[in-house]
Short mmCIF file of the C-alpha atoms (twelve columns), coordinates in Angstrom:
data_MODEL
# 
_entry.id   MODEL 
# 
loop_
_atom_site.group_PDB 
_atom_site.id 
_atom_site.type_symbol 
_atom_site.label_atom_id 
_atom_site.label_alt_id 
_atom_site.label_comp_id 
_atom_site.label_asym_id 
_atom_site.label_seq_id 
_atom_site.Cartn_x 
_atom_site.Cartn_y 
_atom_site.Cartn_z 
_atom_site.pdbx_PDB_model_num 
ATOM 1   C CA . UNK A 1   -16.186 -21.956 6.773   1 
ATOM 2   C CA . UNK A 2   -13.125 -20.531 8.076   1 
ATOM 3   C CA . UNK A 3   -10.801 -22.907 10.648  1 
ATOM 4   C CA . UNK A 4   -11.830 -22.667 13.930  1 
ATOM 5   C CA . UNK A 5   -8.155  -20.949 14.747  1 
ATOM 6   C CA . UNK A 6   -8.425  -18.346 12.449  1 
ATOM 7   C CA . UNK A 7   -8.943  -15.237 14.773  1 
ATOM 8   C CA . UNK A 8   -7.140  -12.426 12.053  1 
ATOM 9   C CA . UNK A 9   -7.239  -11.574 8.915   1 
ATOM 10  C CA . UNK A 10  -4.371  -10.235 6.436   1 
ATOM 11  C CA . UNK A 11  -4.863  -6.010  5.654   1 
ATOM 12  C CA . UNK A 12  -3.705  -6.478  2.509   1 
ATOM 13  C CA . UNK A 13  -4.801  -9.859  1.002   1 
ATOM 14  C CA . UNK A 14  -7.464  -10.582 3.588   1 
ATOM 15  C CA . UNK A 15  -6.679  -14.321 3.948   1 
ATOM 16  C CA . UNK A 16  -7.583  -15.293 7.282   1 
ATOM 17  C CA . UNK A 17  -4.696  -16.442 9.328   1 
ATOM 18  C CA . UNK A 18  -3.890  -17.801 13.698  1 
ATOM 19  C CA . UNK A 19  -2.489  -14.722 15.608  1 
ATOM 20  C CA . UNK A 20  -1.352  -16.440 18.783  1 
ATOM 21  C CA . UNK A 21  -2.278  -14.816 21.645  1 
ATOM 22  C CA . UNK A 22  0.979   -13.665 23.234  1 
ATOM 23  C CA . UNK A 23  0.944   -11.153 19.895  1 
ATOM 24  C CA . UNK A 24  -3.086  -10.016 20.553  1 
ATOM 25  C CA . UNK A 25  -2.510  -9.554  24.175  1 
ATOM 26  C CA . UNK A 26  1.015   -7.605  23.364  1 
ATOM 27  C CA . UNK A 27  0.051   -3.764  24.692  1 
ATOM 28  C CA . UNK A 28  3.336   -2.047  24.164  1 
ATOM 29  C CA . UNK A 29  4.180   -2.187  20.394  1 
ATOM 30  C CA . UNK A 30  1.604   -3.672  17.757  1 
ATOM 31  C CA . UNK A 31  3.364   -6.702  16.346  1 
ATOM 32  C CA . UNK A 32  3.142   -7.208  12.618  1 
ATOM 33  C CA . UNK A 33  1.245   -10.293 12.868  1 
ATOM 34  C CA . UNK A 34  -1.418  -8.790  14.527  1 
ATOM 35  C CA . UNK A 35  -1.930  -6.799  10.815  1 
ATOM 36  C CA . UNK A 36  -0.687  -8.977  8.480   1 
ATOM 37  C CA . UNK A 37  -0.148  -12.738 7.499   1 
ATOM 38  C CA . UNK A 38  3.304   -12.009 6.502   1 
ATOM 39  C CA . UNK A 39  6.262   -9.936  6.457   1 
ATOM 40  C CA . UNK A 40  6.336   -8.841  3.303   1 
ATOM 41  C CA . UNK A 41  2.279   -7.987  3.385   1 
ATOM 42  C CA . UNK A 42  3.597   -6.007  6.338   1 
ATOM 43  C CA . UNK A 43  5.687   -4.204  4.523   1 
ATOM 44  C CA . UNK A 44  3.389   -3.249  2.195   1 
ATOM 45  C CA . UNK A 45  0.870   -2.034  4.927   1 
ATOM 46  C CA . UNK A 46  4.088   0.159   6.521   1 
ATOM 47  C CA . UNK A 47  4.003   1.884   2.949   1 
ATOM 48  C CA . UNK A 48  0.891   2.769   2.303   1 
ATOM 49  C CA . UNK A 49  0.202   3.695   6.029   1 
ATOM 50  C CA . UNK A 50  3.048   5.868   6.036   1 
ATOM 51  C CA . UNK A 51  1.476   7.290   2.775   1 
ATOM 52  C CA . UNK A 52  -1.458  7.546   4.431   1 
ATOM 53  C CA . UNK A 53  -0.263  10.105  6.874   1 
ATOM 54  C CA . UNK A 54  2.430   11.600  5.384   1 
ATOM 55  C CA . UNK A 55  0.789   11.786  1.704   1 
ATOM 56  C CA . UNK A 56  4.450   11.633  0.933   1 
ATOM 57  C CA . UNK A 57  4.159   9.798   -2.491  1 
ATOM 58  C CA . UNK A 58  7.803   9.763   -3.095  1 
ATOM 59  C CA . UNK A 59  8.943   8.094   -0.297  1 
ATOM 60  C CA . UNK A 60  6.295   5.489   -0.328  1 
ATOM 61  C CA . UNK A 61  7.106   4.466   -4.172  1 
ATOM 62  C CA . UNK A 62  10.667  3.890   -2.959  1 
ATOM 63  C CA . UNK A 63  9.309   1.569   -0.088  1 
ATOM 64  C CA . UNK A 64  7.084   -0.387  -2.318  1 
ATOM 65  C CA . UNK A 65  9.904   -0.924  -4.874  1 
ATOM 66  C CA . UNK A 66  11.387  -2.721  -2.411  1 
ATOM 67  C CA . UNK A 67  8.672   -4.679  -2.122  1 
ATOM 68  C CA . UNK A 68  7.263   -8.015  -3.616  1 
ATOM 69  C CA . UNK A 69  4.377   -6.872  -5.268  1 
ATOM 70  C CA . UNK A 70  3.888   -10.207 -7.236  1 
ATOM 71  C CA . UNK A 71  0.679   -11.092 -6.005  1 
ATOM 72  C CA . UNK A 72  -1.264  -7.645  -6.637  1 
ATOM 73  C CA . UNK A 73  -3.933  -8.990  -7.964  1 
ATOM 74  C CA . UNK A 74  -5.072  -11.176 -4.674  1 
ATOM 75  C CA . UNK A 75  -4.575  -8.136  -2.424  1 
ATOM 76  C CA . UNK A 76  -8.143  -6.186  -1.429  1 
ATOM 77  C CA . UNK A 77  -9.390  -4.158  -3.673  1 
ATOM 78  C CA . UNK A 78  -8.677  -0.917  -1.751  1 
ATOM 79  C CA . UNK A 79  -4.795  -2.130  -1.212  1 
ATOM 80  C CA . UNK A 80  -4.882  -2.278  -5.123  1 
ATOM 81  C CA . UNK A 81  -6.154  1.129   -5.743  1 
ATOM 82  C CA . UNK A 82  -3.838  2.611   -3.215  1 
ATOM 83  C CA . UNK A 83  -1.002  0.959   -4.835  1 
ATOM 84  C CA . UNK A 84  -1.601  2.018   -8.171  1 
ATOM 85  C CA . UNK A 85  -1.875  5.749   -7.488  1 
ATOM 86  C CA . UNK A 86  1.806   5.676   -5.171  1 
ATOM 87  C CA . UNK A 87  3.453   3.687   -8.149  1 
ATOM 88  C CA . UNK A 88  1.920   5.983   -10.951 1 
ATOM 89  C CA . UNK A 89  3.494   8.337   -12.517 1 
ATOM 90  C CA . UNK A 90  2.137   12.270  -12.056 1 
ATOM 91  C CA . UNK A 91  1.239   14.041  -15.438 1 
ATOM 92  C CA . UNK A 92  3.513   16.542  -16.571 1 
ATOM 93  C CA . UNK A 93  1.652   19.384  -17.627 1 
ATOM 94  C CA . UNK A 94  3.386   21.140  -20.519 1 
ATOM 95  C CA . UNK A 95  3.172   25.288  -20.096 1 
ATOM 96  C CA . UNK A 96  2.711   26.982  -23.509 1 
ATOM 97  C CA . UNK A 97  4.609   30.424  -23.831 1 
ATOM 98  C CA . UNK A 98  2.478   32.932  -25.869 1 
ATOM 99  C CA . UNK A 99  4.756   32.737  -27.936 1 
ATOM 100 C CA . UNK A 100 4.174   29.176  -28.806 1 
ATOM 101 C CA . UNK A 101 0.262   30.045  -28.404 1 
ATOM 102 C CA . UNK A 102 0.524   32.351  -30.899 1 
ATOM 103 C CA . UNK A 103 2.602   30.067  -33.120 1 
ATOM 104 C CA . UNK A 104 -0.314  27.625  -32.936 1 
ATOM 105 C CA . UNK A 105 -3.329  30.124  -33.522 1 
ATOM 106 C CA . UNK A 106 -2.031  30.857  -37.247 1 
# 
């Protein structure tokens, strides 16, 4: 059973964690412990939401770089698979000239 304190848990890893209450009550700005246990894990969650939004793939594989990324494999599942597709790489697609078709077809 969880400790009696725990009133949060981490977006990204999911490990339950204390968010005192001056942050939960806080109405003007959302304060990163309110989403994550840490600041790194909150930098991670700044990536992917601005991914998210923006579905600007680019700019969200430059924020993760920065990123410590070492413990992947506790994160949620879903933090994973969102992970894996900013940080992969897109296929090229090679286009045949006819040419080249033709070169292949005899």
């Amino acid at each position: 059973m969880a400790n009696q304190s725990t009133n949060a848990y981490c977006s990204i890893c999911g490990k339950p964690y204390k968010v005192c209450r001056t942050c939960a009550e806080q109405k003007t700005f959302k304060p990163w412990r309110t989403v994550t246990d840490t600041i790194e894990h909150y930098k991670i969650y700044l990536a992917i939401h601005g991914y998210t939004v923006s579905n600007n793939k680019e700019r969200a594989m430059t924020e993760l770089e920065k990123c410590d990324l070492s413990g992947l494999k506790t994160f949620s599942p879903e933090i994973q698979k969102a992970i894996k597709e900013i940080l992969s790489k897109p296929k090229v697609q090679k286009s045949v000239t006819k040419k080249e078709n033709a070169d292949m077809n005899e």
